[in-house]
C-alpha positions in Angstrom: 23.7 11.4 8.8 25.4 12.8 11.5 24.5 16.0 13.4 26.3 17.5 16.6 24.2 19.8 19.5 24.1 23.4 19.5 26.4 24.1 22.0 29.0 23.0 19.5 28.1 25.9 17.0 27.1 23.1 14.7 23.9 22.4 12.7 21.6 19.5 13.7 19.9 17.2 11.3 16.3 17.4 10.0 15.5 14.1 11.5 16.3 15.6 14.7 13.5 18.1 14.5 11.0 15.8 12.9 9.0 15.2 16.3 8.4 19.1 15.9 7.0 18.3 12.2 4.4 15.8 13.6 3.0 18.8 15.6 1.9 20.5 12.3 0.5 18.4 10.6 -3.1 19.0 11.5 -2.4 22.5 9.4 -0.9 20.9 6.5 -3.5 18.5 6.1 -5.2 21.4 6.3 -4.1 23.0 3.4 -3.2 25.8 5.2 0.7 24.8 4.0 2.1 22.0 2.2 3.7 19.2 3.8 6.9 20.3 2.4 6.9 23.5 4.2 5.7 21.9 7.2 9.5 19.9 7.0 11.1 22.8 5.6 10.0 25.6 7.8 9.1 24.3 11.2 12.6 24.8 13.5 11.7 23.6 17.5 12.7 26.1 20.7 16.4 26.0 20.6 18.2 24.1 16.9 18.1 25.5 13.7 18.0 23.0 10.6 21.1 22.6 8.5 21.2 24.2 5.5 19.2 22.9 2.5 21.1 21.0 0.3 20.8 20.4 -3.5 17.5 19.8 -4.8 17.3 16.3 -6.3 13.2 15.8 -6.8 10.5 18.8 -7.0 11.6 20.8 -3.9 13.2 17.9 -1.6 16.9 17.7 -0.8 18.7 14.5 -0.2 17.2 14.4 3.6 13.6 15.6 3.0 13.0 12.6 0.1 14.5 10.5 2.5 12.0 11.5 5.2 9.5 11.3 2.9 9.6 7.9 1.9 10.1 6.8 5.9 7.3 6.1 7.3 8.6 5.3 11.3 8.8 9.2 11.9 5.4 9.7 10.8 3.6 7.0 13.1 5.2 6.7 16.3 2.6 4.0 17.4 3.5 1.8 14.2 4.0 -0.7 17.1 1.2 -0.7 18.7 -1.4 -1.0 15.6 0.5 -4.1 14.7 -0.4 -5.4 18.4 -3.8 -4.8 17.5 -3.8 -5.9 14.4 -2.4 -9.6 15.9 -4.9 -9.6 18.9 -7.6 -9.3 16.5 -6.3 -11.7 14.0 -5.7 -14.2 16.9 -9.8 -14.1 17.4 -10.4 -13.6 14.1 -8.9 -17.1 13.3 -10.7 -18.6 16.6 -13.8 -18.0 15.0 -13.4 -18.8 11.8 -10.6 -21.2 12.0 -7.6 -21.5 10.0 -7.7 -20.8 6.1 -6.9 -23.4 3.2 -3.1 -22.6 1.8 -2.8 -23.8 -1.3 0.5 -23.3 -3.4 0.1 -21.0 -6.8 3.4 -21.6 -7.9 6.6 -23.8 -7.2 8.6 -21.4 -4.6 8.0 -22.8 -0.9 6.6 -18.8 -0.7 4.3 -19.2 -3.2 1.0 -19.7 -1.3 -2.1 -18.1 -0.4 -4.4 -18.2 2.6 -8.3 -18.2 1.7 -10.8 -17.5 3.8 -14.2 -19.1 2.6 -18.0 -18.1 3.4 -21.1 -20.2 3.2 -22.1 -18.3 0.4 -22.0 -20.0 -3.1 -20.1 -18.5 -6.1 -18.8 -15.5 -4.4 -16.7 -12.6 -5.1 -13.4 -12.9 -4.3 -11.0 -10.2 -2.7 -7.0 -11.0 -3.0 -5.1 -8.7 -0.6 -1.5 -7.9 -1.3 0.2 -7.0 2.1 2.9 -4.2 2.6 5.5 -3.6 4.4 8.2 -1.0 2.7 9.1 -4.2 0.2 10.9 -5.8 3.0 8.2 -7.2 5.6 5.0 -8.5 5.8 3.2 -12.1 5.2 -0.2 -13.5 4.8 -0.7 -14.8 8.1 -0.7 -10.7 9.1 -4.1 -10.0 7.4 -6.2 -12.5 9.1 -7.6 -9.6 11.3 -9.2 -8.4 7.5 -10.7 -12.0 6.9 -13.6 -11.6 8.8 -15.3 -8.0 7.1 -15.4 -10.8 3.9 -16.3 -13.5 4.8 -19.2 -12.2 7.1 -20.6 -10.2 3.9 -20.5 -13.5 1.4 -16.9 -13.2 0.2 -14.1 -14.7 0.2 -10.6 -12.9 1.4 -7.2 -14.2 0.3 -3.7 -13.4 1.1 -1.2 -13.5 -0.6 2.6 -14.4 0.4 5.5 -13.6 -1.8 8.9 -13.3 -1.8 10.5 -9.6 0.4 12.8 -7.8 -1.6 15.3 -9.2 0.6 15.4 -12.7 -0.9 15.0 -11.9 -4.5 18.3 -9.7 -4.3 16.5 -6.1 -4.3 14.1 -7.1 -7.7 10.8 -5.3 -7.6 10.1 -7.1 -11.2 9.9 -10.9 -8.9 7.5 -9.5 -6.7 5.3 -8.2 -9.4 5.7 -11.6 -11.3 4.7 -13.2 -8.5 1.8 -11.4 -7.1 0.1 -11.1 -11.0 1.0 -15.1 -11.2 -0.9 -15.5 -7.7 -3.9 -13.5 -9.5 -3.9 -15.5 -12.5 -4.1 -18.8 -10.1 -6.9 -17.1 -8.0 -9.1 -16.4 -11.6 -8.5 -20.1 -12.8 -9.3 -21.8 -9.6 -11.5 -19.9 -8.0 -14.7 -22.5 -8.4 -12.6 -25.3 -6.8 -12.8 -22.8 -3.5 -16.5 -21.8 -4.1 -15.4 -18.5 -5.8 -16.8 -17.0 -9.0 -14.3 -16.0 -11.4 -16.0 -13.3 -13.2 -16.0 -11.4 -9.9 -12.0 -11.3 -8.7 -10.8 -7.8 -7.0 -7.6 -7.3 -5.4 -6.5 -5.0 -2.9 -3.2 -3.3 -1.2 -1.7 -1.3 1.6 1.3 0.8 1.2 4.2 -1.3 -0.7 1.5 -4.2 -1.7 -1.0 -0.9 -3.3 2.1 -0.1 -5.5 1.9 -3.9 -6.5 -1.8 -4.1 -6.3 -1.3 -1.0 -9.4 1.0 -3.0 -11.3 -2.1 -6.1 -10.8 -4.7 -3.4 -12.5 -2.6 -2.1 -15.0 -1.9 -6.0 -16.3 -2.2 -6.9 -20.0 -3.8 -10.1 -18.9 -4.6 -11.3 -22.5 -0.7 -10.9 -23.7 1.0 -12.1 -20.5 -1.8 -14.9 -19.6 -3.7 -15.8 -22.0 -7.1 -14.7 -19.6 -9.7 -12.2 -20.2 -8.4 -8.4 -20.0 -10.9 -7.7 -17.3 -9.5 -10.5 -15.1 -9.7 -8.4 -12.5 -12.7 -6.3 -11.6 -11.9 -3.7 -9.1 -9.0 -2.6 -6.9 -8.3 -0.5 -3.8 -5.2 0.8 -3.4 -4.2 2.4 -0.5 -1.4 4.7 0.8 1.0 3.0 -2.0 3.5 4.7 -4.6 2.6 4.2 -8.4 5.7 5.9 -9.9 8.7 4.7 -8.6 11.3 7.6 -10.1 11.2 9.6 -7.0 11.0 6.6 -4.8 14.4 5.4 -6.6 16.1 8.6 -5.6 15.0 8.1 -1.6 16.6 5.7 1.2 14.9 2.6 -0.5 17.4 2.6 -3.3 20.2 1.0 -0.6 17.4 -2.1 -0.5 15.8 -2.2 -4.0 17.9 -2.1 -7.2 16.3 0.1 -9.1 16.6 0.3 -13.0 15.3 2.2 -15.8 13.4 -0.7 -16.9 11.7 -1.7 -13.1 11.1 1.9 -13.0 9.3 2.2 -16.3 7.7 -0.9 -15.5 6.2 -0.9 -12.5 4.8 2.6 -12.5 1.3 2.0 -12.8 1.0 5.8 -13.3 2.5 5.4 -16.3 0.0 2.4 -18.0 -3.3 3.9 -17.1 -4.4 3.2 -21.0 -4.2 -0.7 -19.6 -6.2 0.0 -16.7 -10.6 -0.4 -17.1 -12.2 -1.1 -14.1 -12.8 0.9 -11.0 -10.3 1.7 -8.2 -10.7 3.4 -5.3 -7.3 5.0 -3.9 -7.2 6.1 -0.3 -4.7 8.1 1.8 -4.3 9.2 5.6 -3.9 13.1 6.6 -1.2 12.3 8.8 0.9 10.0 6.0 4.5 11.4 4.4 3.7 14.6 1.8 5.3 11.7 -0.9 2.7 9.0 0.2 0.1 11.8 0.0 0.9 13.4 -3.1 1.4 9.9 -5.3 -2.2 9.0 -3.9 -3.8 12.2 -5.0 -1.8 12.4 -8.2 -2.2 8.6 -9.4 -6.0 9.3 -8.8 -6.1 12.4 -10.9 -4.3 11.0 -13.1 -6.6 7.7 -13.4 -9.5 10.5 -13.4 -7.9 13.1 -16.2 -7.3 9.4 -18.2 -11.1 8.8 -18.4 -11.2 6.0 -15.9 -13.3 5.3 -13.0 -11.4 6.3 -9.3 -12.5 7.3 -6.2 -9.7 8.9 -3.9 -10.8 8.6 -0.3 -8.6 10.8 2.2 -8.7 9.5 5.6 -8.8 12.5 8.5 -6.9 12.0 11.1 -5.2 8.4 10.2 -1.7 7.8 9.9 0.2 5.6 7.2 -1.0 1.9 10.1 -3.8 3.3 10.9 -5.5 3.5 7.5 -4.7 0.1 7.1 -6.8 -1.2 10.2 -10.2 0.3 8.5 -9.9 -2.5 5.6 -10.3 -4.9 8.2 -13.5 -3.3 9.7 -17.1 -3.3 7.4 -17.8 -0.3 9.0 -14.5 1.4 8.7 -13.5 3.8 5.8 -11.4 0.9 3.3 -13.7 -2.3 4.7 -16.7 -0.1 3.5 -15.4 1.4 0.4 -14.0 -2.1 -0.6 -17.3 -4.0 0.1 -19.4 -1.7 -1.7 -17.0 -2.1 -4.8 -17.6 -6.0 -4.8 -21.4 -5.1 -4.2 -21.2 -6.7 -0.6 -23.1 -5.5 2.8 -21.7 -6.1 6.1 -22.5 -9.2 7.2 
């Protein structure tokens, strides 16, 4: 997109005024307007958007599903969470030294850190990192280890392949997550973990996998029990991908009718019997907030247990940071849905 100053006559691009947006979004969060007419409304001292083009989902335009789906406008400090996110994994692993990788397939990728406890036969947490499709590894979480271990559980990461590598395919990523599950539930007493008591949990890009992991037809695709999994927390992630397809992130993923009917867990709820909590910041996108509230009405109007946790004042990193604290609002919520206490 390209946008010229005023003093050429010309319009500037949203983007340009999106520092401006931030400012609002106390009042949105609010519900005193949505975020939609925070982005389309709000013009800064001196530009004036350029005109709203054609509507291509709800009431977005090309531009505003783009913004949407980005999250780097939204958290300016994305940067420095991930710094404190390493510090704390750096001490993390000091204290409770490095965690057994073990391979659950054949890809050099396909590995998971776990984090034991002294405890015997405990539950067992898998966490499916984020980061847009495109980033991320296990190694990242280790600040998250210590909230499980320290309350009797065990915490494992999983690594799998970006987007990248597997030539824009969401439907390897979701093969390979669901195969790191099925490993987790069939080996889990060889690590000290109980197999009737597996949950997973996601941030952002790995919640939207973390949804296809809960809506699984384990019998049919496995051969394991259909409550295989026990529990999930999902947060900040997107559980119908058809708008998501029509944003910025189709020039990385190659989205197709059949990925897209797929892997929108919104769309397989009748698979989906067990608990989930879904959570959300106040200061995430208006798309990251509406497919949270909506997949947990959804999971609610379907007759299923769901508890949608709105976190005031976080951004899309920030929220993240609470699953690694027992006392924060995900490291609380996902310890009391494996029955744990802080440690």
């Amino acid at each position: 997109m390209s946008s010229t100053d005023l003093k050429d006559g010309a319009y500037i691009s949203r983007r340009k005024v999106l520092g401006g947006v931030l400012a609002l979004g106390a009042v949105a969060a609010a519900g005193m307007v949505s975020a939609q007419q925070v982005i389309q409304n709000f013009v800064p001292p001196g530009m004036v958007p350029k005109p709203k083009g054609v509507r291509v989902f709800m009431d977005y335009d090309k531009d505003e599903i783009d913004w949407a789906y980005d999250q780097a406008p939204w958290a300016r400090n994305a940067g420095e969470v991930a710094k404190r996110n390493a510090q704390k994994s750096a001490a993390a692993l000091e204290r409770l030294g490095p965690p057994r990788r073990l391979a659950y397939g054949p890809k050099d990728i396909e590995k998971l850190d776990i984090y034991t406890t002294q405890r015997p036969n405990a539950p067992i947490n898998v966490f499916i990192h984020g980061g847009a499709w495109q980033t991320g590894d296990a190694k990242g979480a280790a600040y998250m280890s210590e909230t499980f271990v320290d309350a009797g559980g065990i915490f494992i990461a999983l690594d799998f392949n970006n987007v990248g590598a597997v030539d824009g395919n969401l439907l390897v990523m979701a093969d390979q997550v669901r195969r790191a599950v099925a490993w987790v539930k069939r080996n889990a007493a060889s690590f000290g973990g109980d197999p009737e008591r597996v949950y997973v949990s996601g941030t952002s890009s790995g919640a939207h996998l973390a949804g296809v992991v809960l809506t699984t037809d384990w019998q049919k695709d496995f051969g394991l029990p259909a409550d295989t999994v026990k529990g999930g927390l999902c947060c900040s992630g997107m559980y119908e991908l058809y708008p998501v397809s029509l944003s910025a992130r189709a020039g990385y993923v190659k989205f197709t009718p059949e990925m897209i009917e797929r892997l929108s867990s919104q769309r397989h709820l009748d698979r989906l019997d067990v608990p989930v909590v879904v959570a959300h910041g106040t200061l995430e996108t208006p798309e990251f907030q509406r497919q949270n509230r909506e997949f947990a009405a959804a999971v609610k109007a379907a007759g299923k247990p769901v508890t949608l946790l709105v976190g005031q004042g976080y951004n899309h990193f920030e929220m993240f940071e609470t699953l690694g604290n027992p006392y924060g609002l995900l490291g609380r919520a996902m310890l009391n849905l494996m029955k744990l206490r802080p440690g």
